[in-house]
VEXKOLTI-990081 format. One record per residue: x, y, z of N, C-alpha, C in turn; residue in three letters. Coordinates in nm, 3 decimals, always signed. Layout:
% residues N
{nc1 X	nc2 Y	nc3 Z	cac1 X	cac2 Y	cac3 Z	cc1 X	cc2 Y	cc3 Z	bakol ALA} .
...
***
This chain:
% residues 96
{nc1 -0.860	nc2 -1.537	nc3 +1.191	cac1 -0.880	cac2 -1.456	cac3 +1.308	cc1 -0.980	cc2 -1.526	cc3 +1.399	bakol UNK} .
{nc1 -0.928	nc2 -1.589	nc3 +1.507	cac1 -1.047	cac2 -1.606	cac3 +1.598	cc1 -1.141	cc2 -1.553	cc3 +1.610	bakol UNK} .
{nc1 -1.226	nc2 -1.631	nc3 +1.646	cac1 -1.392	cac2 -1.529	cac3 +1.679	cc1 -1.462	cc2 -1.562	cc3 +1.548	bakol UNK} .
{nc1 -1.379	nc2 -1.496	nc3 +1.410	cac1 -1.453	cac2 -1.545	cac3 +1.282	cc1 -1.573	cc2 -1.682	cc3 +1.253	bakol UNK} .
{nc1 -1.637	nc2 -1.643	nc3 +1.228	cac1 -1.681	cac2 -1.832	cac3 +1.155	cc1 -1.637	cc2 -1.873	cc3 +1.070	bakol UNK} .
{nc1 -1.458	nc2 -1.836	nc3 +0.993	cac1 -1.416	cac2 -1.925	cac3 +0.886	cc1 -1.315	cc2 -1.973	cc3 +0.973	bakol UNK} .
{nc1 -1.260	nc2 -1.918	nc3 +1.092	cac1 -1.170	cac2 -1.937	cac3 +1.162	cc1 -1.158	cc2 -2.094	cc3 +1.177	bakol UNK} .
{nc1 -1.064	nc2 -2.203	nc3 +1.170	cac1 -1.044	cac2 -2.361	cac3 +1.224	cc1 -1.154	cc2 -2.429	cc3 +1.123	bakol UNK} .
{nc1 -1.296	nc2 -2.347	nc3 +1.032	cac1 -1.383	cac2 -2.456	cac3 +0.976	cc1 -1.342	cc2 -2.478	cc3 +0.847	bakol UNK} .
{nc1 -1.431	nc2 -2.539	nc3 +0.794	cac1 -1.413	cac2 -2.580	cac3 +0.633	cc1 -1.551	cc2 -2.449	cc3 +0.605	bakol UNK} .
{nc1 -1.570	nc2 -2.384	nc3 +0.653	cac1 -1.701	cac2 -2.297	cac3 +0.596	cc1 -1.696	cc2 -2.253	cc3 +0.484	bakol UNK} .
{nc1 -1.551	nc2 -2.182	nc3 +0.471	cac1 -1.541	cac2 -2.123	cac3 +0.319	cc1 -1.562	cc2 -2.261	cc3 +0.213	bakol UNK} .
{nc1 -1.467	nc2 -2.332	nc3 +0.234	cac1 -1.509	cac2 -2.444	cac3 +0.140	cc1 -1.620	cc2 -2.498	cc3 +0.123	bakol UNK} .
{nc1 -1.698	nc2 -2.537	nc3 +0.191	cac1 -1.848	cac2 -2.557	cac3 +0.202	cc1 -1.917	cc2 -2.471	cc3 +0.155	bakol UNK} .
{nc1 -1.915	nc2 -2.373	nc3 +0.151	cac1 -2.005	cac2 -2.241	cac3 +0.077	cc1 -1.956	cc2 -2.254	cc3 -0.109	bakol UNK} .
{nc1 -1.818	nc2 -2.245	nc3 -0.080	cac1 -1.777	cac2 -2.246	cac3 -0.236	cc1 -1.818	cc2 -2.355	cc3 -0.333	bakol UNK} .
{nc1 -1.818	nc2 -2.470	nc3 -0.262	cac1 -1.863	cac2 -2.594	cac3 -0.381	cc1 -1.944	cc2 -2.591	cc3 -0.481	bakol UNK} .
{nc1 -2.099	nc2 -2.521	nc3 -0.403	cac1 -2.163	cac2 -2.516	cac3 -0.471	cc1 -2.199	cc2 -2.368	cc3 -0.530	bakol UNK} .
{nc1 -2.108	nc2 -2.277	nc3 -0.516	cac1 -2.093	cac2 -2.156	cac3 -0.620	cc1 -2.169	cc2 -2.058	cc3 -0.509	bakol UNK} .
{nc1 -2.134	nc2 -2.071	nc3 -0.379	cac1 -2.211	cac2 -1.974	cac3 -0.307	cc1 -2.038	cc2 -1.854	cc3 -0.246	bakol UNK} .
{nc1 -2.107	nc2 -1.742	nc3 -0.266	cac1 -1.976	cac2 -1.662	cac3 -0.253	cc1 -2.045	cc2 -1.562	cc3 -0.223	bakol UNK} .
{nc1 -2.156	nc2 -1.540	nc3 -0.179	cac1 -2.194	cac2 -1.390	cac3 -0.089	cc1 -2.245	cc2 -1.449	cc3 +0.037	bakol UNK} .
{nc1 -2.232	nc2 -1.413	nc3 +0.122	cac1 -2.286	cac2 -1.455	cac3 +0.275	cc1 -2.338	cc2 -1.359	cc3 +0.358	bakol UNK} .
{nc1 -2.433	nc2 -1.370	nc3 +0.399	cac1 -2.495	cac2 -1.300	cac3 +0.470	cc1 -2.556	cc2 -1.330	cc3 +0.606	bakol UNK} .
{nc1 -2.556	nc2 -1.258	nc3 +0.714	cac1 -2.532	cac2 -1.319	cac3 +0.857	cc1 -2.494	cc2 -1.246	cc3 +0.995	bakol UNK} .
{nc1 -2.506	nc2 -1.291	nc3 +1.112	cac1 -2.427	cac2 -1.225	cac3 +1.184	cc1 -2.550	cc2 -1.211	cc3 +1.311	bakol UNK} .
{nc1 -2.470	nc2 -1.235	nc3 +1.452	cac1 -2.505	cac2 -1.179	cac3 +1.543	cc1 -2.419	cc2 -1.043	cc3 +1.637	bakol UNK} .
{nc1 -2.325	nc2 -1.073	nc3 +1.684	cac1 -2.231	cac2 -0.977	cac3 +1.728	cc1 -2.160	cc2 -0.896	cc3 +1.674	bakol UNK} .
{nc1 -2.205	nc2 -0.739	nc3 +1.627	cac1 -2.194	cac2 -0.649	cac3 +1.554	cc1 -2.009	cc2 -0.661	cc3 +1.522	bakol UNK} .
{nc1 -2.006	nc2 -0.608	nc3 +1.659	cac1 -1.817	cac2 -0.576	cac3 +1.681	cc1 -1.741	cc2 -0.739	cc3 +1.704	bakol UNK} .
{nc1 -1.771	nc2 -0.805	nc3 +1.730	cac1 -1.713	cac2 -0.945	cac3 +1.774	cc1 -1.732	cc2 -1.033	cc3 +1.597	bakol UNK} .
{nc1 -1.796	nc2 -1.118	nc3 +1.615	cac1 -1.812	cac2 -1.226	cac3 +1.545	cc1 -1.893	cc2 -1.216	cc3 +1.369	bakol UNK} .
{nc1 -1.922	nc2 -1.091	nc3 +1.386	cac1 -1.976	cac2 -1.037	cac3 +1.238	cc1 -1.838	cc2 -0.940	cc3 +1.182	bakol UNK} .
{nc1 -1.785	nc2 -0.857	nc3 +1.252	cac1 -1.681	cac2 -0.833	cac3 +1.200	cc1 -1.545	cc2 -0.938	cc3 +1.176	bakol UNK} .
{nc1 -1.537	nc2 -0.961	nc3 +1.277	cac1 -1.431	cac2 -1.073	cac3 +1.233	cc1 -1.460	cc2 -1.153	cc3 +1.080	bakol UNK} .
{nc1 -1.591	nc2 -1.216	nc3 +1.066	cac1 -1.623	cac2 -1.292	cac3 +0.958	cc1 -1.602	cc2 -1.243	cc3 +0.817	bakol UNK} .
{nc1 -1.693	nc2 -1.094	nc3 +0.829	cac1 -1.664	cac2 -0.976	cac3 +0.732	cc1 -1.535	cc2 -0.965	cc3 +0.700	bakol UNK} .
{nc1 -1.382	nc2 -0.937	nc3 +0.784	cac1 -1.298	cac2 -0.914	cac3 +0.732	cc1 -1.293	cc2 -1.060	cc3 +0.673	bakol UNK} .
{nc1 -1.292	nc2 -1.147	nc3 +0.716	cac1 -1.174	cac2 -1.301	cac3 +0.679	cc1 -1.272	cc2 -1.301	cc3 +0.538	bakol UNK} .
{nc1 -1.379	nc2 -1.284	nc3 +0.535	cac1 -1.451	cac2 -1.352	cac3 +0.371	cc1 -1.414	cc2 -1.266	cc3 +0.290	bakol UNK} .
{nc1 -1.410	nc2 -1.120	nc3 +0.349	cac1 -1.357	cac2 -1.014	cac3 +0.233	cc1 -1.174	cc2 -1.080	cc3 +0.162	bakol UNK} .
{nc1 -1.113	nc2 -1.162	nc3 +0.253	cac1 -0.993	cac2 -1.200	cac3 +0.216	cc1 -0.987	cc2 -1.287	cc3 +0.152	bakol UNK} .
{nc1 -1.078	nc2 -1.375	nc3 +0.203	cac1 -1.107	cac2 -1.454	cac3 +0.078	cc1 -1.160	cc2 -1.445	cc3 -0.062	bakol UNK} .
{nc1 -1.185	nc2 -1.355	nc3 -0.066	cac1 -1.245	cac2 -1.315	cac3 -0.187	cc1 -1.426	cc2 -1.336	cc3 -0.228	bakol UNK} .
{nc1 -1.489	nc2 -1.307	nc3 -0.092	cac1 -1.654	cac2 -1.361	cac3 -0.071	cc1 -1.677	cc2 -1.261	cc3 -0.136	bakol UNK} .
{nc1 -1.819	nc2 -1.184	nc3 -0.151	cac1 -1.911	cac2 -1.079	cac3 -0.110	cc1 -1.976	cc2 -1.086	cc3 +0.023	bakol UNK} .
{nc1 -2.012	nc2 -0.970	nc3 +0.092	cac1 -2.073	cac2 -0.995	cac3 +0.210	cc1 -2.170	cc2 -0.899	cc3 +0.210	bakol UNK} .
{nc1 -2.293	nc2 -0.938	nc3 +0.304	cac1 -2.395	cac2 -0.825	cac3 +0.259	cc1 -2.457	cc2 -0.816	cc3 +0.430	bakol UNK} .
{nc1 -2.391	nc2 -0.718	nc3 +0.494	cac1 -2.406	cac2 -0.747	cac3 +0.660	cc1 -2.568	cc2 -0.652	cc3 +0.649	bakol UNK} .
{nc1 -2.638	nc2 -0.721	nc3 +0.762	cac1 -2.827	cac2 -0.691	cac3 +0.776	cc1 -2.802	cc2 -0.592	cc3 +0.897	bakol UNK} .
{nc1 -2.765	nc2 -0.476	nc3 +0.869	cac1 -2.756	cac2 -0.385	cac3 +0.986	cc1 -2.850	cc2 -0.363	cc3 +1.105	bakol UNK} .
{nc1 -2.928	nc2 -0.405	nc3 +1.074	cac1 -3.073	cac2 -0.388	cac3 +1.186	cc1 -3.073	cc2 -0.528	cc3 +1.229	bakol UNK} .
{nc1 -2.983	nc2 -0.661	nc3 +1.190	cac1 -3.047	cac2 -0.812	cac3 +1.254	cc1 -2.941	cc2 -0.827	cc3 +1.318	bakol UNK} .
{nc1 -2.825	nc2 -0.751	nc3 +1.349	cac1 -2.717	cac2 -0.743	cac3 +1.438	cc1 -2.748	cc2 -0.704	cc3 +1.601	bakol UNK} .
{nc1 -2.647	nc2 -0.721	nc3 +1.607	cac1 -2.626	cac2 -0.589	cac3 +1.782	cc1 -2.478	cc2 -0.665	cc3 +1.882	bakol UNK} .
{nc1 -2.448	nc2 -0.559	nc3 +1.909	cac1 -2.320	cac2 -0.558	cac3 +2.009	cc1 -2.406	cc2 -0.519	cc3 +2.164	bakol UNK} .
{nc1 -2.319	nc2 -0.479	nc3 +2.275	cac1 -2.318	cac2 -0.505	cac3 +2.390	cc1 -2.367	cc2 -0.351	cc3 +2.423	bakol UNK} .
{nc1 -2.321	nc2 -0.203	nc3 +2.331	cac1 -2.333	cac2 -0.090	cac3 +2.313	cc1 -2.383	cc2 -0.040	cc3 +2.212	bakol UNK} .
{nc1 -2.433	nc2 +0.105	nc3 +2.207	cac1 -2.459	cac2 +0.137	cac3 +2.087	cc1 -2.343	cc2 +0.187	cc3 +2.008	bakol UNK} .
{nc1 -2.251	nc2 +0.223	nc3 +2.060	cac1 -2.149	cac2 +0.259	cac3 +2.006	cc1 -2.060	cc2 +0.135	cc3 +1.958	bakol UNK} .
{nc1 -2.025	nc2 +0.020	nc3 +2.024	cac1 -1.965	cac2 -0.091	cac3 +1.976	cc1 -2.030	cc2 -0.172	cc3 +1.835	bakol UNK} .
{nc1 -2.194	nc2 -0.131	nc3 +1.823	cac1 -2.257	cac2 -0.168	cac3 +1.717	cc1 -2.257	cc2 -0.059	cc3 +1.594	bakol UNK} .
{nc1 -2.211	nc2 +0.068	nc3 +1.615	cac1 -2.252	cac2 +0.126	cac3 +1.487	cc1 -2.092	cc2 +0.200	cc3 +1.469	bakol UNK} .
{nc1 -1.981	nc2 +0.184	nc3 +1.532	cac1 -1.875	cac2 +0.190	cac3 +1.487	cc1 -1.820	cc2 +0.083	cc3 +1.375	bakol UNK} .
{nc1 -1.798	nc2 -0.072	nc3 +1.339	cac1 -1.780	cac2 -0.143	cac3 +1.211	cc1 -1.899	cc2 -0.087	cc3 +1.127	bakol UNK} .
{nc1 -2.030	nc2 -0.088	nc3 +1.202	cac1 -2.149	cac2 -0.003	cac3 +1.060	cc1 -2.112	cc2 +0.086	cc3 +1.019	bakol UNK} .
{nc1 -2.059	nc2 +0.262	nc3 +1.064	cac1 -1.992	cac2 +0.323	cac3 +1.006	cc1 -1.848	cc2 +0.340	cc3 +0.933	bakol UNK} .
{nc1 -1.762	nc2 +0.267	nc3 +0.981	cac1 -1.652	cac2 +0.276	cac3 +0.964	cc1 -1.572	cc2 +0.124	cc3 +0.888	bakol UNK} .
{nc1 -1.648	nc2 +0.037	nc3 +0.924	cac1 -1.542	cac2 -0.093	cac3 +0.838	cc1 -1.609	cc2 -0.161	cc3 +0.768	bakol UNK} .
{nc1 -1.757	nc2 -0.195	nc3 +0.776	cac1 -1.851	cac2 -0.275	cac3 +0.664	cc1 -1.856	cc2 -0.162	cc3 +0.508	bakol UNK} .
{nc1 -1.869	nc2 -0.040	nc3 +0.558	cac1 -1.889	cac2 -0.015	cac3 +0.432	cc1 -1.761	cc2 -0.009	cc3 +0.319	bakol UNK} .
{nc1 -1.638	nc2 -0.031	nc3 +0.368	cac1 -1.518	cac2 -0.073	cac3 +0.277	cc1 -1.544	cc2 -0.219	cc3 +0.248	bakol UNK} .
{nc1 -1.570	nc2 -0.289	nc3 +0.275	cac1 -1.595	cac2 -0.426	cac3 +0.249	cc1 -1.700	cc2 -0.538	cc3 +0.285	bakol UNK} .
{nc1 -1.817	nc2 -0.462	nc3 +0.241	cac1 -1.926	cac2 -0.545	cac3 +0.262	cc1 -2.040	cc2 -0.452	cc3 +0.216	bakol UNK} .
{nc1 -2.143	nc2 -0.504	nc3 +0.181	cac1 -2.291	cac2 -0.379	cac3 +0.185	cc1 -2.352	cc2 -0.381	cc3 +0.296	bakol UNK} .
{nc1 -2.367	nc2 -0.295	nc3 +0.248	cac1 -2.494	cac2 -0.313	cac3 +0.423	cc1 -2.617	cc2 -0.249	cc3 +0.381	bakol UNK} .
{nc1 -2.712	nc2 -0.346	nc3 +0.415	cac1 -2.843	cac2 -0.366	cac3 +0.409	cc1 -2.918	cc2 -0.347	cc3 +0.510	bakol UNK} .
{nc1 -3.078	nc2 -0.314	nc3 +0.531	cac1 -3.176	cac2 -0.386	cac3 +0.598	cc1 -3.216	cc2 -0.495	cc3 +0.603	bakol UNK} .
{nc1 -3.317	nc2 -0.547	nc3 +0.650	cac1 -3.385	cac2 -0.655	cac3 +0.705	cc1 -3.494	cc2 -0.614	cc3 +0.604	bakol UNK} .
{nc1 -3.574	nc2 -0.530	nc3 +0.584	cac1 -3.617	cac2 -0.506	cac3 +0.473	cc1 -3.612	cc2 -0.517	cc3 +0.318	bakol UNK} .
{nc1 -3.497	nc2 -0.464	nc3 +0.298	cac1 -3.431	cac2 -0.460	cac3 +0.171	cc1 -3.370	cc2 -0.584	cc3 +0.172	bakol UNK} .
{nc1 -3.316	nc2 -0.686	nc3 +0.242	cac1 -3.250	cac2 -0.793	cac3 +0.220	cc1 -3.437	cc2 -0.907	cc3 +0.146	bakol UNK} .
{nc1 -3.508	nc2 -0.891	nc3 +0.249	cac1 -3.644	cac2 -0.951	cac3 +0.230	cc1 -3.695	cc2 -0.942	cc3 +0.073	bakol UNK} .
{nc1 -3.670	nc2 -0.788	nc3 +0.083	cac1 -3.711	cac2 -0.721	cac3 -0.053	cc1 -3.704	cc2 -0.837	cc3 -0.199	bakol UNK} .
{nc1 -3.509	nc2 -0.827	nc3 -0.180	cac1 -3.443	cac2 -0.881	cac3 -0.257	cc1 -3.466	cc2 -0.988	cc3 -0.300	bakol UNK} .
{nc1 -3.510	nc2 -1.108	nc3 -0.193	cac1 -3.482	cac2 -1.224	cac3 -0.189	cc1 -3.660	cc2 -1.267	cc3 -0.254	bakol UNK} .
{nc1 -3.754	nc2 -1.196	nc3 -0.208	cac1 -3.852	cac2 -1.204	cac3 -0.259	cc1 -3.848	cc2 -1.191	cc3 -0.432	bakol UNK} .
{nc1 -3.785	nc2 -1.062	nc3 -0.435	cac1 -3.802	cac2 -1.060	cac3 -0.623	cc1 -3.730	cc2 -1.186	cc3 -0.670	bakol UNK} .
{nc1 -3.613	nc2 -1.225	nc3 -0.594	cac1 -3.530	cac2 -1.317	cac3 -0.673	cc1 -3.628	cc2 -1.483	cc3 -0.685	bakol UNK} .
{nc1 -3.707	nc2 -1.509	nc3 -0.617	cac1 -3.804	cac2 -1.603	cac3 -0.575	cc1 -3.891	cc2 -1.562	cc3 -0.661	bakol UNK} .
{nc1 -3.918	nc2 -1.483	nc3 -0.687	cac1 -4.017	cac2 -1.458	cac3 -0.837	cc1 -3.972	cc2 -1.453	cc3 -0.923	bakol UNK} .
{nc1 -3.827	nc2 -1.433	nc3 -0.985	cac1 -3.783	cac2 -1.441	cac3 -1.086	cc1 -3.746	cc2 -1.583	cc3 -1.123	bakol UNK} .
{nc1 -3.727	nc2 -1.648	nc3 -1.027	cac1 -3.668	cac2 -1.769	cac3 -1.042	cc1 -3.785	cc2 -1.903	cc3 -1.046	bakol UNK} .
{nc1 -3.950	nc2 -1.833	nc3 -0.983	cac1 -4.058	cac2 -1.893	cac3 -1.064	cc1 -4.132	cc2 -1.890	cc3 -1.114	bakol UNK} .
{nc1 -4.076	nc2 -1.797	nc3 -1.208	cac1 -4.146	cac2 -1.793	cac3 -1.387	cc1 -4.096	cc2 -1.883	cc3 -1.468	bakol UNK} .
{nc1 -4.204	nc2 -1.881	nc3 -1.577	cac1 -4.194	cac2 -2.062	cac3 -1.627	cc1 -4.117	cc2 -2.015	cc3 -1.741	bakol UNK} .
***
């Protein structure tokens, strides 16, 4: 799907090599984060869209895929809770 970022690249492949299969990302709520969301969900990604590091052109163009199409195929997170996450995992990962 145009617009996507797997659209024409090698992205998916590039992510997969090295065992990466959740992606997380996005500027244009309704445009270019949804598009991506569906194509990785087809591929068989995980996706974990940062609901608050987005935005569309409206408020309504931004929280229509938030209500209605990320949460079939993707999580949706904060900017917080994504931080959260990534922090514990950075501590788990340096203990000796």
């Amino acid at each position: 799907m145009p617009g996507d970022a797997l659209h024409r690249t090698d992205l998916d492949l590039q992510l997969r090599r090295p065992g990466i299969i959740t992606l997380v990302g996005g500027v244009s709520t309704n445009v270019g984060v949804e598009s991506t969301v569906r194509q990785a969900h087809e591929h068989g990604s995980a996706q974990i869209v940062v609901s608050d590091a987005t935005a569309a052109f409206t408020l309504e163009d931004h929280e229509n895929p938030i209500k209605r199409i990320f949460p079939t195929v993707a999580r949706l997170r904060t900017t917080d809770e994504v931080l959260a996450a990534l922090t514990r995992s950075v501590a788990i990962a340096s203990r000796p």
